[in-house]
C-alpha atoms as one frame of an Amber mdcrd trajectory, in Angstrom:
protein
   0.000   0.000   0.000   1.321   3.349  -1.449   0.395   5.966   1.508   2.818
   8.210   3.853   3.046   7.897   7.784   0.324  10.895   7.901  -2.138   9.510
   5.737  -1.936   6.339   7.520  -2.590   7.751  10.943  -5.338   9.626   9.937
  -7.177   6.473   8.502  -6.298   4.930  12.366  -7.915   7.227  14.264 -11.002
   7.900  11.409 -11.166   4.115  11.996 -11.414   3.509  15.743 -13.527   6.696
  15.846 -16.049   5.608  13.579 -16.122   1.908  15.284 -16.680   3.780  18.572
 -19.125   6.305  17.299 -20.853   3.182  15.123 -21.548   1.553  18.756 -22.475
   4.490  20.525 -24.975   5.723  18.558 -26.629   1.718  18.477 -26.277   2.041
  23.011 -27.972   5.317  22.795 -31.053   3.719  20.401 -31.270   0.909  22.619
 -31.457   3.036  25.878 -34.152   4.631  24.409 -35.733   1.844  23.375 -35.453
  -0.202  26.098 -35.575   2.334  29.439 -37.922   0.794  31.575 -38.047  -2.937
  33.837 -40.770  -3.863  31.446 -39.737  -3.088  28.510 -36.475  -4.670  28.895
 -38.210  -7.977  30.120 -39.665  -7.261  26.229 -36.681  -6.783  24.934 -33.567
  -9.099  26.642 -32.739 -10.283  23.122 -32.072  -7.446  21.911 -29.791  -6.474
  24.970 -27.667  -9.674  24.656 -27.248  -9.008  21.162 -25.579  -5.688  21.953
 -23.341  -7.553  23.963 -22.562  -9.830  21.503 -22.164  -7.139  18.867 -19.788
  -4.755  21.136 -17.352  -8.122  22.027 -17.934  -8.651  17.682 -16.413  -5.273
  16.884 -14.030  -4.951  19.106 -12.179  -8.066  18.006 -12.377  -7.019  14.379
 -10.955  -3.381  15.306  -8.656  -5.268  16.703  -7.740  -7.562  13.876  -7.609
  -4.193  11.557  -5.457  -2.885  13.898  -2.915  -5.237  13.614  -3.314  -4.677
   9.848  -2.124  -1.065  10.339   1.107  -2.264  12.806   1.717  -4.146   9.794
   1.184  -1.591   7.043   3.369   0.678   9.323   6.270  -1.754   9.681   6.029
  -2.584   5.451   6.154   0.928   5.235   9.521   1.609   7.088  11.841  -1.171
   6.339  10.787  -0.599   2.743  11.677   3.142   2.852  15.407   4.389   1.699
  16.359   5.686   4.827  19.659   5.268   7.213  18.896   2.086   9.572  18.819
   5.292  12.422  15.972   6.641  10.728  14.242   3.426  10.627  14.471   2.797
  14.405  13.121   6.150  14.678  10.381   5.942  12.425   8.803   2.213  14.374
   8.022   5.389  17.155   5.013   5.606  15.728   3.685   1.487  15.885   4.201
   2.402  19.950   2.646   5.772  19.485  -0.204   5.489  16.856  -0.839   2.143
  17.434  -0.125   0.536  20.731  -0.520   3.485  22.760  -2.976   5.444  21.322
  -5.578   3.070  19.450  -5.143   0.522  22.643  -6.185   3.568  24.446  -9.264
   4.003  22.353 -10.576   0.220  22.712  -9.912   0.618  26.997 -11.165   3.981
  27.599 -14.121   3.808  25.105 -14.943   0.277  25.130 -14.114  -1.504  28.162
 -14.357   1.169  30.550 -16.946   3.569  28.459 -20.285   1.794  26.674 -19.408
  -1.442  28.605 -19.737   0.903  32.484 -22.778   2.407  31.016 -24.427  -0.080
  30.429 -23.669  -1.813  33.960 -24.921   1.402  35.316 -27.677   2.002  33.407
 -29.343  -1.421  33.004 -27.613  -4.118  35.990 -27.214  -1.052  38.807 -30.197
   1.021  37.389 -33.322  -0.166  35.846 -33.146  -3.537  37.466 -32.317  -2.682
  40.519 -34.748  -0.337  40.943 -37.407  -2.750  40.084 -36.552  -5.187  42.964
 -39.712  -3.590  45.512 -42.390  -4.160  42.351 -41.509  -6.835  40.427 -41.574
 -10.914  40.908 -38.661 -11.889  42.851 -37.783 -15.027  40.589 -37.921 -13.259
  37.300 -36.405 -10.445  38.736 -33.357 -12.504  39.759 -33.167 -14.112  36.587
 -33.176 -11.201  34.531 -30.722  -9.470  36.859 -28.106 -12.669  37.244 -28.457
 -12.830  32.923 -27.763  -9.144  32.876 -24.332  -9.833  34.870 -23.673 -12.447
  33.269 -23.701 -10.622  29.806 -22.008  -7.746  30.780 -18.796  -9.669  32.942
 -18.510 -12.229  30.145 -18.106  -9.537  26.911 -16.490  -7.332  29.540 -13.681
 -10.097  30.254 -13.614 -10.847  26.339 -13.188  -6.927  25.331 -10.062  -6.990
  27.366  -8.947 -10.010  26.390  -8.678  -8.678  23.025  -7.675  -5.227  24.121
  -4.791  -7.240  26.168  -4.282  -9.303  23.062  -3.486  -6.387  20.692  -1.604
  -4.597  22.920   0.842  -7.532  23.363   0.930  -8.412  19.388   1.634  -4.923
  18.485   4.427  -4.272  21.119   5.966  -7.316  20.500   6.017  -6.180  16.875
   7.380  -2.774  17.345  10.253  -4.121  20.294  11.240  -6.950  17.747  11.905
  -4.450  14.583  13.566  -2.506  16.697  15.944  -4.660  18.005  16.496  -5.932
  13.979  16.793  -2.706  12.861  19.139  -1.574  15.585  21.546  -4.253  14.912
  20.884  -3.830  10.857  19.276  -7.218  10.352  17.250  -6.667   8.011  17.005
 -10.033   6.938  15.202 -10.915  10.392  13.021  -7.736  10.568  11.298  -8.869
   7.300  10.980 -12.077   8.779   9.631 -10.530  11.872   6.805  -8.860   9.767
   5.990 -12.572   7.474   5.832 -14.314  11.266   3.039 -11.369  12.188   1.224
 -11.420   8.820   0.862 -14.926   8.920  -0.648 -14.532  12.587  -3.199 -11.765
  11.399  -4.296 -14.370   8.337  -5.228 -16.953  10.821  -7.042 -14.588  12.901
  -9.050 -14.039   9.621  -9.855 -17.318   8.836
């Protein structure tokens, strides 16, 4: 892929933007739609699914993520530039990539839509229906809810631990090829994490 450092930054943070923003909007629509005891009773499919869907999109952020450590790397060891230069330049896998678009999947994800809805539906609605409503189904509902949320919640930072670990191992192994002007090994480096990102595909 033909693109410079800038232009590929910019498509990382349009993307992890949009795949929070894409989410956000759906959590808004759904705590409209389903914003009272009853009505989520109605409605627990659809309240799963968002669970579902949030653990769904995180993991392929994450997979696309990986795709840009590796569009980064291509992009540097390919570039006619002093090996010093190079080391330089894998700065911005840590920066761009591990740093700030791991940032985006914690603060946004894990500990932004995935709080709210703990507060909103597991601490809120249901709770506040405990006086009125029938103890059994109450329970139910309310142990499912947990369930839900500390299931995707462990899976969203599974995969937010995940990336972060991939992509840092990337950037710390290029830089320790580069730095000793091994190029043969760096390129190896990046065919070893290309080949991991494939099966993650399949």
């Amino acid at each position: 892929m033909n693109m410079t450092f800038e232009e590929l930054e910019l498509m990382i943070e349009q993307d992890t933007a949009n795949t929070v923003a894409a989410l956000s909007a759906e959590w808004e629509a759904l705590q409209t739609d389903v914003d009272t005891y009853e009505k989520y009773l109605d409605n627990v499919d659809a309240v799963e699914a968002f669970y579902e869907k949030i653990y769904d999109e995180t993991e392929l952020l994450s997979i696309r993520l990986r795709e840009y450590c590796l569009i980064y790397a291509k992009l540097i060891v390919n570039s006619d530039v002093p090996y010093d230069d190079m080391y330089d330049d894998l700065e911005a896998i840590y920066d761009a990539l591990y740093e700030d678009a791991g940032e985006v999947i914690y603060d946004d994800i894990y500990d932004g839509i995935l709080d709210e809805m703990y507060e909103y539906y597991y601490d809120g609605i249901l709770d506040d229906a405990y006086e009125d409503a029938e103890y059994s189904e109450w329970s139910e509902a309310r142990s499912d809810e947990y369930g839900w949320w500390s299931d995707t919640r462990s899976d969203v930072y599974g995969e937010y631990s995940d990336y972060r670990s991939d992509s840092y191992g990337l950037y710390s192994d290029l830089r320790g090829e580069i730095y000793d002007e091994d190029m043969e090994n760096a390129l190896e480096d990046i065919s070893d994490f290309e080949r991991d990102i494939l099966k993650m595909k399949d």
